[in-house]
N, C-alpha and C positions, 0 to 999 in steps of 0.2 A: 738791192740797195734799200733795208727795212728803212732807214734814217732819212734817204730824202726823196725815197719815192710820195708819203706823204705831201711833203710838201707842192710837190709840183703839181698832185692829183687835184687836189685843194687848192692852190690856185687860179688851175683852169677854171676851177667851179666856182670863185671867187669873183676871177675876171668876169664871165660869164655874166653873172647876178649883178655884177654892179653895172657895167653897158647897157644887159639888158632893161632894168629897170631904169634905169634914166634914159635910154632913147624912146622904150614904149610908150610913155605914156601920149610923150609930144607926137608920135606915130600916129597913134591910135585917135588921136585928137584929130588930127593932118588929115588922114586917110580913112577913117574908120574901123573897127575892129573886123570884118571881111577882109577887107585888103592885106592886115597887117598879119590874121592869122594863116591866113593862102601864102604868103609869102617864108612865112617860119616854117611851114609845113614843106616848101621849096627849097629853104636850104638846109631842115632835116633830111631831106631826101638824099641831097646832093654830099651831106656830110655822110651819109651811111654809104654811098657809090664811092666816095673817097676811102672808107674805112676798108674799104672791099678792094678795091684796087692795093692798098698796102700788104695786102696778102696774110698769113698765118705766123704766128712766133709758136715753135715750139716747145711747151712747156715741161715734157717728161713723157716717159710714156712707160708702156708693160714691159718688164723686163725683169726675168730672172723668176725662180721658186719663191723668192720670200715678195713677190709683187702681189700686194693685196686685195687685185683687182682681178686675179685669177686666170689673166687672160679674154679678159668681158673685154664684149664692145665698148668703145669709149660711149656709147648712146644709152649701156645701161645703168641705171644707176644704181642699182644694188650692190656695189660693193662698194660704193661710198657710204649708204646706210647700214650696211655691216662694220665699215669703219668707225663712225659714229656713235654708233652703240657701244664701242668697247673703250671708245677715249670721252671720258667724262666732261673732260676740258673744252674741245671743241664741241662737245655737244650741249655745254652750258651756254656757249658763244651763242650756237643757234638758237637755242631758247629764247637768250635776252635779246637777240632781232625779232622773234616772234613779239616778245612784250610790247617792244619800241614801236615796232609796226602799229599794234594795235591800238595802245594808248596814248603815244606822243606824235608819231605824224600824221595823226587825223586834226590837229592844228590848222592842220591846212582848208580842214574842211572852213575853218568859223575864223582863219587869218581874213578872209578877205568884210566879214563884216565887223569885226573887231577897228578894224582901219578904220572904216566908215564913219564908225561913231565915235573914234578918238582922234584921229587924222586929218581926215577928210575924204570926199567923196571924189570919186574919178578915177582914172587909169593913172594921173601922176601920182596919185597919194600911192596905190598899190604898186607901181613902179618903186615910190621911194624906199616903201619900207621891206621889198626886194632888194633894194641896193642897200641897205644897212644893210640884211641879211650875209652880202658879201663881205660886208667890213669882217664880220663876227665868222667867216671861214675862213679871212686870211690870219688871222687871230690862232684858228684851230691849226691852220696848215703848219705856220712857225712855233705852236704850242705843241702838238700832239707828241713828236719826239721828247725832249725833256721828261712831258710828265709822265708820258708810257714808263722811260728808263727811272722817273723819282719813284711813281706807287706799284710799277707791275702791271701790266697789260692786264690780268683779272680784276685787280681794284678800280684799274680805269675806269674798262666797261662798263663796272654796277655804278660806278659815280657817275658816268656819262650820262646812263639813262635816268639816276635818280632825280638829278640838277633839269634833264629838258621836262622832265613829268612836274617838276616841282613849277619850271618855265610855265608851260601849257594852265595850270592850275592859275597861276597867278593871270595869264592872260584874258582869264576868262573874268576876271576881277580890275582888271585896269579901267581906270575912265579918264588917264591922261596921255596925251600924244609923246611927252617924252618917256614914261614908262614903257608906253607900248613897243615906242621903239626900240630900247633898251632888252626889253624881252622877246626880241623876234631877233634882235641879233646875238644873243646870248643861246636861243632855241637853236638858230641858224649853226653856230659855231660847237654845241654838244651835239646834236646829231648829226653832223658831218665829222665829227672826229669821233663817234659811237662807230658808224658807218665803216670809214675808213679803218681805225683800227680795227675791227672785227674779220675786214676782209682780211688784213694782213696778217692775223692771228691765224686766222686759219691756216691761209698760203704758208706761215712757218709750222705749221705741226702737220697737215696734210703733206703723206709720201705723194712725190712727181705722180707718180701712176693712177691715182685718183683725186689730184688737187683739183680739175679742173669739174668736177664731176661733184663735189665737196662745196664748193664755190656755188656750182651753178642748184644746189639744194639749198644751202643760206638763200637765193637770190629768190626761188620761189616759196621758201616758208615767209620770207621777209617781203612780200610783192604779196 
């Protein structure tokens, strides 16, 4: 379902940011930041034992002479990078995650002193401009269909990433609380639909027999 898998991906991640920064901060205030982060660390745990408990979906597997995966273990990955190399398309996807990695989500490094000095100080401020971040995903989640289908999944891409590089630059130049915010949700909302569409890019041009394998190389060039 290319159309509304998007959406519902991105609004978990929406939900997510928005609760979370609005309950942390007062948390954090409450309790102290020990308490608060022991606790997230608890119910990461516990979401991964859930995640486990739901078991395996399978995706596709080796089948047949034209399987391009040769019969490899699904653990190696060589025949996804032999894939790769021959489709210039997805290997351009991967690229422009390596870029985004390096240039526009290191934002995160200097989001949280950018607050400081336009916002304010504390765990609410940084709470807050986390939950703007969500507004500007749910934005991307009911956007990214449309404009994938108006400019072409390729054109997207290089606009996604041009628009949060262009974001990141300007945030380093803000000295008012309502730009900043405006720019952390506009950051927030092209790198989660760069993100998003990139996975699904791939998953439509990746054969079953080494999507998964395709996926999980984006996810370490881009980590």
């Amino acid at each position: 379902q290319p159309c509304t898998l998007p959406i519902s991906l991105l609004l978990t991640n929406a939900g997510g940011r928005i609760v979370g920064g609005l309950v942390a901060g007062p948390l954090v205030r409450a309790l102290g930041a020990a308490v608060v982060l022991t606790a997230s660390l608890g119910l990461l745990v516990l979401g991964l034992a859930g995640l486990r408990a739901l078991g395996t979906v399978p995706v596709g597997h080796e089948d047949g002479p034209g399987d391009p995966s040769g019969g490899a273990s699904r653990l190696d990955p060589r025949p996804a990078i032999r894939w790769l190399r021959g489709q210039p398309a997805a290997l351009t996807v991967v690229i422009l995650g390596a870029l985004v990695s390096l240039f526009v989500y290191s934002y995160w490094a200097t989001q949280a002193f950018v607050i400081e000095r336009t916002i304010g100080v504390g765990a609410g401020a940084q709470g807050l401009a986390t939950a703007v971040g969500g507004i500007g995903v749910i934005v991307a989640g009911f956007g990214l269909g449309p404009a994938v289908a108006r400019v072409g999944a390729g054109r997207f891409l290089v606009i996604a990433v041009l628009v949060a590089a262009g974001c990141v630059a300007l945030l380093g130049l803000t000295t008012g609380a309502v730009m900043t915010i405006a720019i952390l949700a506009l950051l927030a909302l092209t790198t989660n639909a760069h993100s998003t569409a990139s996975g699904l890019t791939l998953q439509l041009l990746a054969p079953p027999a080494v999507r998964g394998r395709v996926l999980g190389l984006y996810g370490l060039v881009f980590t």
